[in-house]
C-alpha positions as CSV (number, residue, x, y, z in Angstrom):
1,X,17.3,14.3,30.5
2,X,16.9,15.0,34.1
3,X,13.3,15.0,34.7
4,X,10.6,12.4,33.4
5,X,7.7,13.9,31.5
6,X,4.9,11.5,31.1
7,X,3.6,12.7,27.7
8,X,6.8,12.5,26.2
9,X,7.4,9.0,27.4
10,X,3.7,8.2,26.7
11,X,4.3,9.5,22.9
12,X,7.7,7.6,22.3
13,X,6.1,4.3,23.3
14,X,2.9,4.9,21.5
15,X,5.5,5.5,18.3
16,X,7.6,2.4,19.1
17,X,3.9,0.2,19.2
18,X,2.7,1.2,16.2
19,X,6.4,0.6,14.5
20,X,5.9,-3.0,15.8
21,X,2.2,-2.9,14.7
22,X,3.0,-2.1,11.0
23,X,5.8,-4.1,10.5
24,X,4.0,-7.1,12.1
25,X,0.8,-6.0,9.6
26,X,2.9,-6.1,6.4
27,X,4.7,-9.1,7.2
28,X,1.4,-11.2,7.6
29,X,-0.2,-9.3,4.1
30,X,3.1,-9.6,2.7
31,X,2.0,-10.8,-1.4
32,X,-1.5,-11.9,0.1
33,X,-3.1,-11.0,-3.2
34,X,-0.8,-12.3,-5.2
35,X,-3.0,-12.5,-8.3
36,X,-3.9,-8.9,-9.6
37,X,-6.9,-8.4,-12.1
38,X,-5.9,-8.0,-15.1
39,X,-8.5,-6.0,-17.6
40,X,-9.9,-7.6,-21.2
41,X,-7.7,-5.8,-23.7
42,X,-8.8,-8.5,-26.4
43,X,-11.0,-5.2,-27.9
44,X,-8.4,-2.7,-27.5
45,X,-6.7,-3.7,-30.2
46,X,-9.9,-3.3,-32.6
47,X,-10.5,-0.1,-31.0
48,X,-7.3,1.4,-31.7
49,X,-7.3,0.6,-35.1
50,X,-10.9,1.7,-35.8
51,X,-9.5,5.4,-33.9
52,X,-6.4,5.3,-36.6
53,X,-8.2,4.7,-39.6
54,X,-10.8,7.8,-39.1
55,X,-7.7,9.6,-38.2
């Protein structure tokens, strides 16, 4: 702790920036696409049962 190495220092800022960086990022995009797309299972259904019945 006596002496001051400048990569060291330069490293634990750089890590403290980017732990600001992400929280600020996921904070803003925080449920930003709410709305996820759902797929047409409407023919599932019929598929399944076609599968079952050559089973």
């Amino acid at each position: 702790m006596g002496s001051f190495d400048l990569g060291v220092g330069l490293a634990f800022w750089l890590m403290c920036g980017s732990v600001i960086l992400c929280i600020v990022y996921g904070a803003i995009n925080w449920n930003k696409d709410k709305e996820e797309k759902v797929l047409d299972t409407s023919s599932w259904d019929k598929d399944e049962d076609k599968i079952n019945e050559e089973l």
